[in-house]
N, C-alpha and C positions, 0 to 999 in steps of 0.2 A: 495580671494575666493568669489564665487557670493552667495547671499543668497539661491539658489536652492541646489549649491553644498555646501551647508553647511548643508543645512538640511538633503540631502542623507546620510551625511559623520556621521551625529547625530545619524540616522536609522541603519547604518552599523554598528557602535560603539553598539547599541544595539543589534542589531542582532547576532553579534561576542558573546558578553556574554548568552543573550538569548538562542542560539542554540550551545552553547559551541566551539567555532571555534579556541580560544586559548588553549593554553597548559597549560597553570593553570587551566584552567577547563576544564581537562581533566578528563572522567568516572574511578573510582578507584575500584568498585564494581558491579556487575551485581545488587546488590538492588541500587543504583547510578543510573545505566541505567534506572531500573524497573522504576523509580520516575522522569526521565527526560519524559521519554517515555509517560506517564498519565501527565506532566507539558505539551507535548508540541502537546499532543493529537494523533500525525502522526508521522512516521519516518520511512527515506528511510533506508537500508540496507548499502548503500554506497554511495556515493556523484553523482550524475547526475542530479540534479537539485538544486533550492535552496529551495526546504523541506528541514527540517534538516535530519540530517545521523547519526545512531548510529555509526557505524565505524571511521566516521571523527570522531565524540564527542570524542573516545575512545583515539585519537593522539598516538598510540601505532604501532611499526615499522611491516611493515609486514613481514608474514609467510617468503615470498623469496624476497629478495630486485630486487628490478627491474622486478620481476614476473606483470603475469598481471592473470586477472580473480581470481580464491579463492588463489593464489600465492599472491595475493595484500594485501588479508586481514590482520587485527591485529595476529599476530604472534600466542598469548593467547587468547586472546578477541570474538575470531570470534563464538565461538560458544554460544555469548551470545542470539545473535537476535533470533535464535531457542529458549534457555533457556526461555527468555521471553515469546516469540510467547506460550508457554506453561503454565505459569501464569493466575490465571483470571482475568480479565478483560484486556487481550491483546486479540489481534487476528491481526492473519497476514494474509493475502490476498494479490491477484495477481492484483488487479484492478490497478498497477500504471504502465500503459501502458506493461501487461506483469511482472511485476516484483513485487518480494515481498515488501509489505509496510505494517508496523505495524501499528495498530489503538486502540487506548481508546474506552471505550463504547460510551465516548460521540461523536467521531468520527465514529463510527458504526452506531451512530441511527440514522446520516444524509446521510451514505452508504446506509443502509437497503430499503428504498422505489423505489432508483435506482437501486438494483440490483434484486429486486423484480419483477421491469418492466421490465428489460431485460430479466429476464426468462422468463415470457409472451410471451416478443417481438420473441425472438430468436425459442420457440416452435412454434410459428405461421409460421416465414418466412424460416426456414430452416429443410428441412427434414431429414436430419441425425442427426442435435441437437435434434428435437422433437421423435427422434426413443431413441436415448440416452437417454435422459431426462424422456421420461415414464418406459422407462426398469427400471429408476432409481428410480423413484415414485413406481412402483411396487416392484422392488425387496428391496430398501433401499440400505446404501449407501453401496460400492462396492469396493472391489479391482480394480485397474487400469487394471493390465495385466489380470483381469478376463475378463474385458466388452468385450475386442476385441473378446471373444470368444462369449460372453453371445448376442452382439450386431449382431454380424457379421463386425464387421468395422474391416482392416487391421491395421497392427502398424502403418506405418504413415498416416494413416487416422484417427488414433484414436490420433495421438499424435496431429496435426491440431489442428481437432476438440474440444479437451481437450481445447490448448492454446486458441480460440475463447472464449468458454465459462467461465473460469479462470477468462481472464482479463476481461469481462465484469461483472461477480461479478454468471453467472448465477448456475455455480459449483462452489465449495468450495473442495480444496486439502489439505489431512493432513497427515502427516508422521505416520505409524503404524510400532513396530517393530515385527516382527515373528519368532517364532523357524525356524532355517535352515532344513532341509529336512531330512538334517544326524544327527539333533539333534545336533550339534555341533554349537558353534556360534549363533548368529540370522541374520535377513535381516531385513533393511529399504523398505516397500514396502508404494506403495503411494493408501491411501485410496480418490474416489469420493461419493461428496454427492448434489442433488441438496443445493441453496442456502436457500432452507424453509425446508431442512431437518436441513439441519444444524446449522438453528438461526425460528425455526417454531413459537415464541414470534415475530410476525410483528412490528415496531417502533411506535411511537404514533407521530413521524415527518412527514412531507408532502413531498414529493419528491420535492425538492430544491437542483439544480446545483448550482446553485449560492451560497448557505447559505456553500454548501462544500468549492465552494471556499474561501469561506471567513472565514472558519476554517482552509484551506492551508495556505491563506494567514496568520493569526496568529500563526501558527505553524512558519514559513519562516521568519517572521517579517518584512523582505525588498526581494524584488522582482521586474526583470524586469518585464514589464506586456508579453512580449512575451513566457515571461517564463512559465507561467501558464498555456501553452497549453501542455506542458510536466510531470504535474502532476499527472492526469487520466485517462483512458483508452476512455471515455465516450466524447469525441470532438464535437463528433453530436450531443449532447446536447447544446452543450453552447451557449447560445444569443448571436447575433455578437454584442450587445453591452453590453458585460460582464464589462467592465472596469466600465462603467457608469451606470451598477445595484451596482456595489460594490460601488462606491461613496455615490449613494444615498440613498441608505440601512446604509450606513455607518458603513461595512465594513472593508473599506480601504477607505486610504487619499492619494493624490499624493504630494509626496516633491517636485519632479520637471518631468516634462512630458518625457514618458516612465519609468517612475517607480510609483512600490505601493506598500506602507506600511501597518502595523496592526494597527489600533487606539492604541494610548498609554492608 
């Protein structure tokens, strides 16, 4: 074995422990989870990239074998990423390209000035985000299926325009439950809030794409480098020579070309 592939094979071996990838350490407790989750700062829902996965961590058979979508999930386990998501110091957000992804405060405070700008940005260049966005500044945050009315935006205009904003960090979505109508039961209904309604303490960090990746990248511990363009929602941010700020900031090290590691 060549010295490069030996040092990948070193990264991988930690990585596997690191982000729990065997079955011995597999999650046994949602306080388990809660403690992996603030160890490893980030964590996807379910395995599509090489962030870590609360669900893989979990190594638990799913709901319906062979199912796919929430048929995949851990049979028990699944409803922990919510459980969490509702702890404090979690927060789950859509910023990973669309989809939920858990974060530490300390993973927030290098979120926070990026999605700060995107609200700026997006009330500037788009006139139905900036029609939404002030109805929301005004009125505070909102029922979902209220805005379409309060807005005038259709359902799938509002549903769009939601996902833009979501994944760029510039609203913030949270489960609320409600008495049913007939008083029987409740409902899950989805509450919007801009993103300075929802976290209105600004971070005392500087808006650094970079510094996030390199909290990915320790989150992940090994990574190819193509893979980090799967991370974030925020692509048009990244310097085309991301690899080579993360080296020289130090970062990340590469064991062998096309991969990069966390500093040990």
């Amino acid at each position: 074995m060549s010295l490069e592939a030996t040092l990948v094979e070193a990264q991988r071996r930690r990585r596997d422990y690191e982000c729990r990838l065997t079955p011995d350490r597999a999650l046994e407790s949602v306080d388990a989870a809660d403690a992996f989750m603030r160890e490893r700062r980030l964590l996807t829902r379910t395995a599509d990239c090489t962030l870590p996965s609360l669900f893989v961590a979990c190594h638990e058979e799913p709901y319906q074998a062979g199912g796919r979508g929430f048929a995949s999930w851990p049979a028990t386990k699944w409803p922990w990423f919510h459980e969490l998501s509702e702890r404090p110091g979690a927060h789950s957000l859509d910023i990973h390209r669309g989809k939920s992804i858990l974060l530490s405060d300390e993973a927030l405070a290098l979120v926070d000035p990026l999605c700060r700008a995107e609200l700026a940005r997006l009330e500037q260049v788009n006139p139905a985000a900036r029609r939404l966005l002030r109805h929301l500044a005004d009125a505070g945050p909102t029922m979902a299926d209220d805005l379409a009315v309060e807005v005038g935006l259709g359902g799938t205009e509002l549903k769009a325009l939601r996902a833009e904003l979501q994944r760029c960090g510039a609203v913030v979505a949270r489960s609320v439950i409600v008495p049913s109508r007939t008083g029987e039961g409740h409902l899950h209904r989805s509450e919007l809030a801009r993103w300075d309604q929802a976290y209105p303490q600004a971070s005392a960090e500087p808006a650094d794409v970079v510094a996030l990746m390199g909290a990915g990248l320790r989150a992940a511990v090994l990574a190819p480098e193509r893979d980090l363009l799967r991370w974030f929602s925020w692509r048009w941010l990244l310097p085309p020579d991301l690899t080579g700020q993360l080296l020289e900031r130090g970062l990340a090290v590469s064991p062998a070309p096309g991969w990069l590691a966390a500093p040990d």
